[in-house]
N, CA, C and O atoms as a Tinker XYZ file with bonds, in Angstrom:
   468  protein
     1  N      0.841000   -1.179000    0.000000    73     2
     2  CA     0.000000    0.000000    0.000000    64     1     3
     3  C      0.885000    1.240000    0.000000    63     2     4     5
     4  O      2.031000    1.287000    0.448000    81     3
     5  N      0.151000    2.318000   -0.606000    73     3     6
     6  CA     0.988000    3.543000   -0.849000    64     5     7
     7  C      1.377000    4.254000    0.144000    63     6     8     9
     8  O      0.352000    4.784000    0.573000    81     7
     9  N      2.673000    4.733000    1.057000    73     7    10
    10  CA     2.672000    5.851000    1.856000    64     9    11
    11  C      1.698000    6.938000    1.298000    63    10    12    13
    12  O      1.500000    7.361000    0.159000    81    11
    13  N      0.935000    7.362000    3.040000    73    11    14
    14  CA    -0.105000    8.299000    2.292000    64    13    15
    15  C      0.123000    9.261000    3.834000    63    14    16    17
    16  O      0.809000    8.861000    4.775000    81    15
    17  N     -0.330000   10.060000    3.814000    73    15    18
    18  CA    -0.084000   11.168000    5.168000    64    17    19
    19  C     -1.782000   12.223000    5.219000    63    18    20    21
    20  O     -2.555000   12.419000    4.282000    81    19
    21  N     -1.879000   12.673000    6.535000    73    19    22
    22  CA    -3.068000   13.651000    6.354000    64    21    23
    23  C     -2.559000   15.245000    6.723000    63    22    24    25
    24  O     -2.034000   15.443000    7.819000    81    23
    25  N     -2.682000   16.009000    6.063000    73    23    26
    26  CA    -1.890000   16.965000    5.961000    64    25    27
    27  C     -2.994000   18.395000    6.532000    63    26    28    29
    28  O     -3.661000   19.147000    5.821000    81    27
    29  N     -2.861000   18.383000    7.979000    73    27    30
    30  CA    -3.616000   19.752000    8.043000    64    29    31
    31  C     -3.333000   20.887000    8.178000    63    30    32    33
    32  O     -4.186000   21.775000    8.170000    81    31
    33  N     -1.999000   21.109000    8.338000    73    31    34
    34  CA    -1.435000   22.264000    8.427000    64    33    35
    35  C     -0.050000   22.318000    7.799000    63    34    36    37
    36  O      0.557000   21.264000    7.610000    81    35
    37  N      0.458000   23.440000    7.480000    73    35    38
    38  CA     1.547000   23.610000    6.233000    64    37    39
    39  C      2.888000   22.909000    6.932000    63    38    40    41
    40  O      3.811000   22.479000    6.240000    81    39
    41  N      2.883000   22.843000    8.440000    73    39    42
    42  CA     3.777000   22.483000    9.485000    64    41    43
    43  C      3.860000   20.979000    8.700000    63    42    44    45
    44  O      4.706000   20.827000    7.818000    81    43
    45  N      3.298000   20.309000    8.922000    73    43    46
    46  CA     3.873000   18.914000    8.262000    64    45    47
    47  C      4.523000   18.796000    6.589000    63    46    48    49
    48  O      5.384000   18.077000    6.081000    81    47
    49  N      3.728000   19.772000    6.122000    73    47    50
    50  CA     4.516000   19.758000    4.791000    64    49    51
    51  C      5.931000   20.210000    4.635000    63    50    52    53
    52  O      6.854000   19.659000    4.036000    81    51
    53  N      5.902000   21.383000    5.331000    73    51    54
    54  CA     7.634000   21.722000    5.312000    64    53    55
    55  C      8.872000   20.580000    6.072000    63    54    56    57
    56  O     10.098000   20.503000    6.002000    81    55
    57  N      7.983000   19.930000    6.672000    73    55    58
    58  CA     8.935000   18.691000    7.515000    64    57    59
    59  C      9.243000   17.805000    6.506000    63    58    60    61
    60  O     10.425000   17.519000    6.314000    81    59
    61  N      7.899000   17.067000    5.467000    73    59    62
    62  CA     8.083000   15.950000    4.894000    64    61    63
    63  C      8.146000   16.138000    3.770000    63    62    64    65
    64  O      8.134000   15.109000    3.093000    81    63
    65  N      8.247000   17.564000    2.953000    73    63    66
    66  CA     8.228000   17.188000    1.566000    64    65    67
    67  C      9.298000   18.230000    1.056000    63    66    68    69
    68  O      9.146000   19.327000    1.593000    81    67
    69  N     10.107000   18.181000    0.358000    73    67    70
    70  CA    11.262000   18.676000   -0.246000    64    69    71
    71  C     11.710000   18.534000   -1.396000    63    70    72    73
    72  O     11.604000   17.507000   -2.066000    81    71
    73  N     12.291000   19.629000   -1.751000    73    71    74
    74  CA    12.259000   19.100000   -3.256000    64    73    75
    75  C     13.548000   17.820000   -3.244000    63    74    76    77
    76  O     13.162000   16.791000   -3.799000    81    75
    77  N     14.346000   17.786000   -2.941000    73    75    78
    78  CA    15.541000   16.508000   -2.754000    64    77    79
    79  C     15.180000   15.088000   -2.325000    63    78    80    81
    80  O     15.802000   14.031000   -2.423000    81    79
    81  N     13.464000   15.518000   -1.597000    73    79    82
    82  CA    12.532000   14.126000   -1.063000    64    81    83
    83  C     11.495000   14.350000   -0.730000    63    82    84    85
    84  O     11.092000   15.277000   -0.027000    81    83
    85  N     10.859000   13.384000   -1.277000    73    83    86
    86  CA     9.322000   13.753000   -0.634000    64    85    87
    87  C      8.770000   12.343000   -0.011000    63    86    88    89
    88  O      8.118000   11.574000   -0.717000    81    87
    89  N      9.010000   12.114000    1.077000    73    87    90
    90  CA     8.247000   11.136000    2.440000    64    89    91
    91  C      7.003000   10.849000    2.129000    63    90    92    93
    92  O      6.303000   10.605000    3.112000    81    91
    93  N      6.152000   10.758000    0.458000    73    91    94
    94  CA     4.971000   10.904000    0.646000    64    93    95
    95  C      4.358000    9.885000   -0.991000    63    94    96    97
    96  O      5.312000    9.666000   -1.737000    81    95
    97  N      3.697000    9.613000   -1.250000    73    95    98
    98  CA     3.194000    8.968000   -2.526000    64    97    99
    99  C      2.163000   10.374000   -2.691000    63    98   100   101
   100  O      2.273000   11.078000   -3.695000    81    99
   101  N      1.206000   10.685000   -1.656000    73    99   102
   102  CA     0.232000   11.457000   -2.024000    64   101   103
   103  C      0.184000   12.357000   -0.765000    63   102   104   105
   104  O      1.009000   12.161000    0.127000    81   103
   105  N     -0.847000   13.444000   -0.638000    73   103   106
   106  CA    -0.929000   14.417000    0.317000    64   105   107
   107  C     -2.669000   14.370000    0.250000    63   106   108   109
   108  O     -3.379000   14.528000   -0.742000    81   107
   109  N     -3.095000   14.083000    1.736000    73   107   110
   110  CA    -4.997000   14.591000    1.586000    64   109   111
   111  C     -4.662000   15.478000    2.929000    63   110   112   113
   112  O     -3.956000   15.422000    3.937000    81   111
   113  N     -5.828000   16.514000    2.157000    73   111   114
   114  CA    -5.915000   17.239000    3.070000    64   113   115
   115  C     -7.670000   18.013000    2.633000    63   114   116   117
   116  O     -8.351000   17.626000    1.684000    81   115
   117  N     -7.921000   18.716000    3.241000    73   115   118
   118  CA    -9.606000   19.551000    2.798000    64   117   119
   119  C     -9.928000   20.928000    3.608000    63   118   120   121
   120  O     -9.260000   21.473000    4.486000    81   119
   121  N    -10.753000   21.183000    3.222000    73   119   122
   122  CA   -11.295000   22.705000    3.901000    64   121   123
   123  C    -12.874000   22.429000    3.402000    63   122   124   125
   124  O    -13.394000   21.742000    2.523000    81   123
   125  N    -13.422000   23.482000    4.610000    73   123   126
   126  CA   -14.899000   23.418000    4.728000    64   125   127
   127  C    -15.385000   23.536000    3.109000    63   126   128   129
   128  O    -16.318000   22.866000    2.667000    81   127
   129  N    -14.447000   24.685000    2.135000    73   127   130
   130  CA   -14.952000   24.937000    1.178000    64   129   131
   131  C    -13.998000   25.330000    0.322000    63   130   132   133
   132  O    -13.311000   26.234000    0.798000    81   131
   133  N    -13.568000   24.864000   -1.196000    73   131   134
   134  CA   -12.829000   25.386000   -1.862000    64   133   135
   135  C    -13.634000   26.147000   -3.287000    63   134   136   137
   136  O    -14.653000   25.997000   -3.961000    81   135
   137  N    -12.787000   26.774000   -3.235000    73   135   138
   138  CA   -13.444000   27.579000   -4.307000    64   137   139
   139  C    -12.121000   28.578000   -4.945000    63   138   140   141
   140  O    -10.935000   28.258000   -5.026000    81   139
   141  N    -12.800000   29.939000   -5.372000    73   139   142
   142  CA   -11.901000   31.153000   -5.960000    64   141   143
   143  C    -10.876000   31.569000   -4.957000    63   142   144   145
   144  O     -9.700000   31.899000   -5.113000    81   143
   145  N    -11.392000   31.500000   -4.214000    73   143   146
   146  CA   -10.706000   32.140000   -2.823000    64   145   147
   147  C     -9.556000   31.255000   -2.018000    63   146   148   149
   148  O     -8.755000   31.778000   -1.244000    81   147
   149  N     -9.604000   29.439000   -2.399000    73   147   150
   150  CA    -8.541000   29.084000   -2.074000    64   149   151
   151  C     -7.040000   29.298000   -2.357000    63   150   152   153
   152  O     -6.024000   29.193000   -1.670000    81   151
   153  N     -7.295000   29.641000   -3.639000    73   151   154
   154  CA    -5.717000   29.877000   -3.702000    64   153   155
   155  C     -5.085000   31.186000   -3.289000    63   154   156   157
   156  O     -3.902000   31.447000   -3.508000    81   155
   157  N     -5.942000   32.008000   -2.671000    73   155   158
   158  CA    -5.612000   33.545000   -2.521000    64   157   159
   159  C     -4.580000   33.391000   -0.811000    63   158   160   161
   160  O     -3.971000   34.271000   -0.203000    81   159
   161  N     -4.727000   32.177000   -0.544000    73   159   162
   162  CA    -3.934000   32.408000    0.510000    64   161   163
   163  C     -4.376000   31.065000    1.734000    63   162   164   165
   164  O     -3.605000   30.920000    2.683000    81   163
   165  N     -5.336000   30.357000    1.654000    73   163   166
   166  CA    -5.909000   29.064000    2.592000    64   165   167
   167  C     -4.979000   28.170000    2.677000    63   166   168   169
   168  O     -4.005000   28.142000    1.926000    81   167
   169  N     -5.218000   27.287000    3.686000    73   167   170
   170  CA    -3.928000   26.394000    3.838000    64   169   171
   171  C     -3.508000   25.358000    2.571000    63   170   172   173
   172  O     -2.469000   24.719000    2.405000    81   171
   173  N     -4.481000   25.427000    1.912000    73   171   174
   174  CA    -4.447000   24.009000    0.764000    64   173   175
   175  C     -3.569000   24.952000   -0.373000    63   174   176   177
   176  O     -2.559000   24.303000   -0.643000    81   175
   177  N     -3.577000   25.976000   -0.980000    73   175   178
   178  CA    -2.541000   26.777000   -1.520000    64   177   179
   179  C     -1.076000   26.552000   -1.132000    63   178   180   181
   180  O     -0.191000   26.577000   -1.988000    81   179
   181  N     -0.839000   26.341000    0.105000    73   179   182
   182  CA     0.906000   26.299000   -0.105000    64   181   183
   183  C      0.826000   25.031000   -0.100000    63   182   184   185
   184  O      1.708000   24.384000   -0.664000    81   183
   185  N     -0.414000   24.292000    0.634000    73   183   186
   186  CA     0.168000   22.522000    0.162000    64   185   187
   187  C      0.642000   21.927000   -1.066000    63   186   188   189
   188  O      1.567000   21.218000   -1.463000    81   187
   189  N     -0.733000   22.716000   -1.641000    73   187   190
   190  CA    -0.520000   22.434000   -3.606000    64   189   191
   191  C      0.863000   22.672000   -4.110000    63   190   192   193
   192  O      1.540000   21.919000   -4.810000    81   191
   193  N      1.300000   24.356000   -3.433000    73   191   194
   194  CA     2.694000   24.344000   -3.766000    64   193   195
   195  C      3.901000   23.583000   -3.774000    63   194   196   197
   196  O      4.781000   23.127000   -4.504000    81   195
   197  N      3.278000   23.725000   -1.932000    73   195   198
   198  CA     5.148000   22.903000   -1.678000    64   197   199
   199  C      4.859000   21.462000   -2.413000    63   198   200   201
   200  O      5.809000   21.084000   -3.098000    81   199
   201  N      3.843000   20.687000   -2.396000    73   199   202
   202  CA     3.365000   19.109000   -2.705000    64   201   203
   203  C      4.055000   19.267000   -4.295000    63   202   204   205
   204  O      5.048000   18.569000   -4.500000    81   203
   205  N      3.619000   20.065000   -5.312000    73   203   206
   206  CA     3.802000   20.556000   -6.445000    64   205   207
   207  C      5.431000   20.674000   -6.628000    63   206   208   209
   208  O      6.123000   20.289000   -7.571000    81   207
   209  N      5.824000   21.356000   -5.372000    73   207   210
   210  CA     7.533000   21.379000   -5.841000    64   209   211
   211  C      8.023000   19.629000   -5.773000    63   210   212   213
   212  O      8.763000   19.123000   -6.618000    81   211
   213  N      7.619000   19.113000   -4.961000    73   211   214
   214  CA     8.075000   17.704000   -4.631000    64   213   215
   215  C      7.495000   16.516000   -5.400000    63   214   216   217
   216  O      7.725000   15.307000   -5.353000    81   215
   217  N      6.556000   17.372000   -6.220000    73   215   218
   218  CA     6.263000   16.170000   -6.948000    64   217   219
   219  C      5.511000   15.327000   -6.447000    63   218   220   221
   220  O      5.387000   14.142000   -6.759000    81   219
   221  N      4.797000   16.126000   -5.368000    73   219   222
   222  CA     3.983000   14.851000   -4.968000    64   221   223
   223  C      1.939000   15.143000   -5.166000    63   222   224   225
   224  O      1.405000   16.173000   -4.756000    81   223
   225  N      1.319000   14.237000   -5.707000    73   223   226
   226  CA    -0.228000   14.453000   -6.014000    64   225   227
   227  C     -0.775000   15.033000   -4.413000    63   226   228   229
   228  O     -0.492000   14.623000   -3.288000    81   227
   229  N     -1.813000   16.335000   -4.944000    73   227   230
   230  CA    -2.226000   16.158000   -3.713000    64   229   231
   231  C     -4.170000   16.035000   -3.848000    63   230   232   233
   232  O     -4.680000   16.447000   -4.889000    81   231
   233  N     -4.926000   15.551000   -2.915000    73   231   234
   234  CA    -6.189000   15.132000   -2.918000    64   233   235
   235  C     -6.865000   15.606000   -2.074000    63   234   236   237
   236  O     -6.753000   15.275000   -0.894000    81   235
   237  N     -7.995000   16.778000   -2.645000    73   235   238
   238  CA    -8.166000   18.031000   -1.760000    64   237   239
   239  C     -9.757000   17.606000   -1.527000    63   238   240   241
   240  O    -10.358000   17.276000   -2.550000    81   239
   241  N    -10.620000   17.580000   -0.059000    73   239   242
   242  CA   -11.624000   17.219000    0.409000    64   241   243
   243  C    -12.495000   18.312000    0.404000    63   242   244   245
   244  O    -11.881000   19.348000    0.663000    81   243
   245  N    -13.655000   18.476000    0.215000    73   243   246
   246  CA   -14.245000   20.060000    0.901000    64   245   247
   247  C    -15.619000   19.645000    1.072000    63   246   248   249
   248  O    -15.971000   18.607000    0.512000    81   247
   249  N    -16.299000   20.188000    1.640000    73   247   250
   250  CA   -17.802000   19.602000    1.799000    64   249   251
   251  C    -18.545000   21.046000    0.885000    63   250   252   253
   252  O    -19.674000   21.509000    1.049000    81   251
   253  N    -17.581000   21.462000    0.014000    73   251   254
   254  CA   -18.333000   22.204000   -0.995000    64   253   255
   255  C    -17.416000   22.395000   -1.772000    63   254   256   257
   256  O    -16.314000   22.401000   -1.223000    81   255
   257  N    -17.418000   22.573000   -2.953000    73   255   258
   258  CA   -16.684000   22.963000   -4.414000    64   257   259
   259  C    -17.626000   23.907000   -5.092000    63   258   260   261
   260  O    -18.845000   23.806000   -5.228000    81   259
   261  N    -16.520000   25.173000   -5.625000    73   259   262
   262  CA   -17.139000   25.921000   -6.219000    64   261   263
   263  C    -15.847000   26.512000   -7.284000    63   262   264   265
   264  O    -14.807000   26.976000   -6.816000    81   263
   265  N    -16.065000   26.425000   -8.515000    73   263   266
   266  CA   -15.140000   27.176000   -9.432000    64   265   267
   267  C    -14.397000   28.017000   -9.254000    63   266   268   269
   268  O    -14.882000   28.912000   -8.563000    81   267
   269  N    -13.205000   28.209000   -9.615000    73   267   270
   270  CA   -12.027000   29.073000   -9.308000    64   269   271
   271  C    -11.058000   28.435000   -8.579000    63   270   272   273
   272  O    -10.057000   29.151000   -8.548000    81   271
   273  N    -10.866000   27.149000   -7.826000    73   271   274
   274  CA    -9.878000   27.071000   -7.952000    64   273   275
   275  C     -8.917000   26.375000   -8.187000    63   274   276   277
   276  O     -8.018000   25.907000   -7.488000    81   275
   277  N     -9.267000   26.321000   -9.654000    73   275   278
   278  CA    -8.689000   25.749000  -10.959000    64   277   279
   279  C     -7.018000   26.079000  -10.975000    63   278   280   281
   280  O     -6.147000   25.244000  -10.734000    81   279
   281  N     -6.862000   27.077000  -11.217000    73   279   282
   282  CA    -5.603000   27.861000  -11.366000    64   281   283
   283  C     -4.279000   27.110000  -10.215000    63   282   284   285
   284  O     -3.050000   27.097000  -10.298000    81   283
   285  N     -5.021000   26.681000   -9.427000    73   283   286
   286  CA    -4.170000   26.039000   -8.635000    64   285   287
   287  C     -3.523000   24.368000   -9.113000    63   286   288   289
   288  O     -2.749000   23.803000   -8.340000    81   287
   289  N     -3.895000   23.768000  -10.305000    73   287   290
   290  CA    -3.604000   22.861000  -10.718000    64   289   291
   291  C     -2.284000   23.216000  -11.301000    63   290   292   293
   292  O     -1.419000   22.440000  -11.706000    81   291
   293  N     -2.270000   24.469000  -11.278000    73   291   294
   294  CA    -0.764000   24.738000  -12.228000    64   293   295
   295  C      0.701000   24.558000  -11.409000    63   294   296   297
   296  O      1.893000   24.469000  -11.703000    81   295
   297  N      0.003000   24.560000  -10.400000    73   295   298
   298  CA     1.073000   24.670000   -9.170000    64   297   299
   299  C      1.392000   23.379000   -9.311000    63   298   300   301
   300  O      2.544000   23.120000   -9.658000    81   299
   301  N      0.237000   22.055000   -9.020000    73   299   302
   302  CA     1.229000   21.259000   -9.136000    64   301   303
   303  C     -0.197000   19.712000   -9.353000    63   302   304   305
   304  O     -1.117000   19.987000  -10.124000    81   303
   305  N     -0.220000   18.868000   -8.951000    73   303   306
   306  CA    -0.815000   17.334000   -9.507000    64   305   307
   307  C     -2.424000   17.743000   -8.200000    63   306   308   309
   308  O     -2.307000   17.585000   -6.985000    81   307
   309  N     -3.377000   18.107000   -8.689000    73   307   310
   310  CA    -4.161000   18.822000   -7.441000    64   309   311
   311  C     -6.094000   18.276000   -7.840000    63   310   312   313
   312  O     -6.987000   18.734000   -8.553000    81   311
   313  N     -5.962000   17.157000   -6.949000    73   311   314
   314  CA    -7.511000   16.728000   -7.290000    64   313   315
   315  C     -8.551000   16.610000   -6.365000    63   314   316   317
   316  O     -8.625000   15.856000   -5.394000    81   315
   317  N     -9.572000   17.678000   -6.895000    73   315   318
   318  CA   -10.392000   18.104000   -5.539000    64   317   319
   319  C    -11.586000   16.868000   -5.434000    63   318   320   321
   320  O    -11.787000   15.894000   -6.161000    81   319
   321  N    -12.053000   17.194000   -4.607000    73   319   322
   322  CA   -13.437000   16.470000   -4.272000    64   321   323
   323  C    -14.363000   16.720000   -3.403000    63   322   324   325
   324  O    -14.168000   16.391000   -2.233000    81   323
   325  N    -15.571000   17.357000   -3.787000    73   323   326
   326  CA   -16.623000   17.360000   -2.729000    64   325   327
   327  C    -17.503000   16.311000   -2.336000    63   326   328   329
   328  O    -18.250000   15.700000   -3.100000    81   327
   329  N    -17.356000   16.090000   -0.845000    73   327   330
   330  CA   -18.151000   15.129000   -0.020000    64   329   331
   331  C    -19.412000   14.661000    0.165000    63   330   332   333
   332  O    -19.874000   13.574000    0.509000    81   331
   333  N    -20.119000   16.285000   -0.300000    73   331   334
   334  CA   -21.183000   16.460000    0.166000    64   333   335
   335  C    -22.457000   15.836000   -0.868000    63   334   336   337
   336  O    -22.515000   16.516000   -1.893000    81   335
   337  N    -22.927000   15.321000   -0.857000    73   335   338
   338  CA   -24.123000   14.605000   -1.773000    64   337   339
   339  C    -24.700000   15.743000   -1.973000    63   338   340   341
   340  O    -24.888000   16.479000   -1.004000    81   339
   341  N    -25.197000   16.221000   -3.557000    73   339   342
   342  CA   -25.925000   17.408000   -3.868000    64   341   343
   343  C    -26.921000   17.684000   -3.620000    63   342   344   345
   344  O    -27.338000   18.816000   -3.866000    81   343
   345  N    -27.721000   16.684000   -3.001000    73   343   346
   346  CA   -29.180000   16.597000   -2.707000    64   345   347
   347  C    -29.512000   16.670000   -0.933000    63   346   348   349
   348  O    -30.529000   16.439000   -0.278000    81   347
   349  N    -28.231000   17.072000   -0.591000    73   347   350
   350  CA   -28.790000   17.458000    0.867000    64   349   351
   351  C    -28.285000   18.658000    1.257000    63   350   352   353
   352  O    -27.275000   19.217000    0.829000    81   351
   353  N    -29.247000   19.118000    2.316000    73   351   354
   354  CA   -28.989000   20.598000    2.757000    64   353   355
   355  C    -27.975000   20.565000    3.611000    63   354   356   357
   356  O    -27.401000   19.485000    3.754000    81   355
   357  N    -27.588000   21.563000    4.262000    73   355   358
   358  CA   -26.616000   22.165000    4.458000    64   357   359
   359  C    -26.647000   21.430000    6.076000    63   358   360   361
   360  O    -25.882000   20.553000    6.479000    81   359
   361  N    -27.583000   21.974000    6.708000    73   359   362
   362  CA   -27.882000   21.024000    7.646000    64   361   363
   363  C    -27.452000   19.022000    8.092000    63   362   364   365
   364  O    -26.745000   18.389000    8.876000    81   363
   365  N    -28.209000   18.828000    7.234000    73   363   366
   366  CA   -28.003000   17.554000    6.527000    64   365   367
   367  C    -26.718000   16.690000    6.276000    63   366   368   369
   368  O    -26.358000   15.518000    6.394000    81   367
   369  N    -25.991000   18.454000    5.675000    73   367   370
   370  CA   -24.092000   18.201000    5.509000    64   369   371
   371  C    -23.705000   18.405000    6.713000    63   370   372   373
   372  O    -23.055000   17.368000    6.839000    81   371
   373  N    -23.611000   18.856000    7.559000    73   371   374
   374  CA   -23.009000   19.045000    8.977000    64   373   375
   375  C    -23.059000   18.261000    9.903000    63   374   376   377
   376  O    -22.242000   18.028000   10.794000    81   375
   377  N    -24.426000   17.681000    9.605000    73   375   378
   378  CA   -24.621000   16.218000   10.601000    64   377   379
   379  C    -23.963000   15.230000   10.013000    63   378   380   381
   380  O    -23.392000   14.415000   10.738000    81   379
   381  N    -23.904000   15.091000    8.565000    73   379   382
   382  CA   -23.206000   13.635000    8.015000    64   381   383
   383  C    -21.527000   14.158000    7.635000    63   382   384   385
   384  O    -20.920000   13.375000    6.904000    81   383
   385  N    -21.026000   14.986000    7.931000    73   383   386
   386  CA   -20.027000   15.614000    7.056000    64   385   387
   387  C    -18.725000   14.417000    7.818000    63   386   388   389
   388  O    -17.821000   14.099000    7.046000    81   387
   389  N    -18.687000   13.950000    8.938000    73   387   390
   390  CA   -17.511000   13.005000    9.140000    64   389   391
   391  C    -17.696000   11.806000    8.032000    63   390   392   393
   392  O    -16.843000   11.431000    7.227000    81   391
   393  N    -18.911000   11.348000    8.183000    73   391   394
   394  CA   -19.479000    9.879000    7.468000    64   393   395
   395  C    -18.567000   10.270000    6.121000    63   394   396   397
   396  O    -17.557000    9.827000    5.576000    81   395
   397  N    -19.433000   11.266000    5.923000    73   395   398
   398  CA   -19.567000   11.713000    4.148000    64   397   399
   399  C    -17.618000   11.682000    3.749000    63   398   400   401
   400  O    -17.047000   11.144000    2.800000    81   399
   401  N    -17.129000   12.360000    4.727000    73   399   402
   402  CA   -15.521000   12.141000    4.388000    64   401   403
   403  C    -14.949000   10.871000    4.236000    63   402   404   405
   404  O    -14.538000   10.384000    3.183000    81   403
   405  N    -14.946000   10.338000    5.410000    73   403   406
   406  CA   -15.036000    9.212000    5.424000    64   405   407
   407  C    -15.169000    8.268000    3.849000    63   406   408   409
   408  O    -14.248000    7.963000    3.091000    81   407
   409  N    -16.497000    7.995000    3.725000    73   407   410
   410  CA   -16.540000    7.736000    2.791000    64   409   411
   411  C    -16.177000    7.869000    1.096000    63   410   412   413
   412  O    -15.982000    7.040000    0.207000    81   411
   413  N    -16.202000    9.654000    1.169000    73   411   414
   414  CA   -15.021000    9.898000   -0.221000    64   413   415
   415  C    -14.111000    9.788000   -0.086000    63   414   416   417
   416  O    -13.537000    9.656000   -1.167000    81   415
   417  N    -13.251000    9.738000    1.017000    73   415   418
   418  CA   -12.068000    8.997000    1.443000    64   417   419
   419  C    -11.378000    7.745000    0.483000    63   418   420   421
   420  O    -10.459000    7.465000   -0.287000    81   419
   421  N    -12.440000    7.300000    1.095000    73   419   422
   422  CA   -12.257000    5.636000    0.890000    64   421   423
   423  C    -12.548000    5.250000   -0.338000    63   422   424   425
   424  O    -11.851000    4.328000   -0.762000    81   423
   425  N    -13.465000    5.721000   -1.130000    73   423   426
   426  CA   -13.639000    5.590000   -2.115000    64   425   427
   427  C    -12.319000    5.987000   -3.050000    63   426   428   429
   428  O    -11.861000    5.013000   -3.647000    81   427
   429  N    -11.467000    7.542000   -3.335000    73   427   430
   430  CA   -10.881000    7.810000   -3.784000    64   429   431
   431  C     -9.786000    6.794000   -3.420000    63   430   432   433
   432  O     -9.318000    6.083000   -4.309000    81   431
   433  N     -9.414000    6.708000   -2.315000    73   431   434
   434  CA    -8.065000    5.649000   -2.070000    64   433   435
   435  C     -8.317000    4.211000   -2.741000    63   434   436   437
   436  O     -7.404000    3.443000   -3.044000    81   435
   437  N     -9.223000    4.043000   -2.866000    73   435   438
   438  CA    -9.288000    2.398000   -3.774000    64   437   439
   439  C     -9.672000    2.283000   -4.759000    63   438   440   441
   440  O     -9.894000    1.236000   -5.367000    81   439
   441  N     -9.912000    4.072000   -5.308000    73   439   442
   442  CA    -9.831000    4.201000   -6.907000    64   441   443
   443  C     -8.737000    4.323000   -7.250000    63   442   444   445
   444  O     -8.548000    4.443000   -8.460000    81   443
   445  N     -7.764000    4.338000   -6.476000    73   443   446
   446  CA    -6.215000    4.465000   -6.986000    64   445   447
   447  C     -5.574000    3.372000   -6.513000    63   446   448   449
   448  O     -4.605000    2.977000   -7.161000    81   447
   449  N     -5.949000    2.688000   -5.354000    73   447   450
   450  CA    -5.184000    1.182000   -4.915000    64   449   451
   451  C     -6.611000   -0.173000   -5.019000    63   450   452   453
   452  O     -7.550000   -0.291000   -4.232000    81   451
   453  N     -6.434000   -0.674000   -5.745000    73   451   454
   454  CA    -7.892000   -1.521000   -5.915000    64   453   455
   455  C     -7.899000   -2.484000   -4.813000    63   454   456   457
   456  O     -8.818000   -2.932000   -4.128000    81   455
   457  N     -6.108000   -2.772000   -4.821000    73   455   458
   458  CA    -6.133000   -4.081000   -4.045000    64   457   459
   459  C     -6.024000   -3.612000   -2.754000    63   458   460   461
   460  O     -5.251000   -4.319000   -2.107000    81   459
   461  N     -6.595000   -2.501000   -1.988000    73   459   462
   462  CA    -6.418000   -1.914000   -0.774000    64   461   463
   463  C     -7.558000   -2.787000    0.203000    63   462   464   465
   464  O     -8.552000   -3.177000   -0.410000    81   463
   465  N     -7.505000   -3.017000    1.228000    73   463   466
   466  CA    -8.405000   -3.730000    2.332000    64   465   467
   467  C     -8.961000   -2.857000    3.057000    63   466   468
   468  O     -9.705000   -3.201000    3.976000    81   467
């Protein structure tokens, strides 16, 4: 199985990823909400970066997606995903929002490792 890490603050990235090495196959990490405004400065912006200098994919969670922040793929290997099932309210998302991770979690990790347990 792939070294994989959960990355919530930029503090672990500057420890484990470098451009000379990167300690990592992939980087997950998420925010309540990505959108235009992530790359203007949120924590998932320097992940993309530094992850991006090292070459390493990173797999971004949000319990909302909203356009704009695209531009941040340039930085470096950057694939978002919202949690949230479109058909429930907001409410709805807050009560299920661990499950709901959880579950796109898991899903994404064994769309990339099949033979994962």
């Amino acid at each position: 199985m792939a070294n994989s890490c959960l990355a919530s603050t930029l503090c672990w990235i500057r420890c484990h990823l470098t451009r000379e090495k990167a300690d990592a196959d992939f980087v997950l990490t998420g925010e309540g909400r990505i959108d235009d405004q992530t790359a203007e400065g949120k924590a998932i912006a320097g992940i993309v970066r530094r992850a991006g200098n090292a070459g390493v994919p990173v797999l971004a969670f949000a319990g909302s997606v909203r356009p704009g922040y695209e531009r941040m793929q340039e930085w470096g290997r950057l694939s978002v995903h919202n949690i949230t099932p479109s058909s429930c309210t907001f409410e709805e998302a807050l009560r299920a929002g661990k499950l709901n991770l959880a579950n796109s979690v898991e899903i994404t990790l064994r769309s990339l490792h099949p033979d994962m347990k």
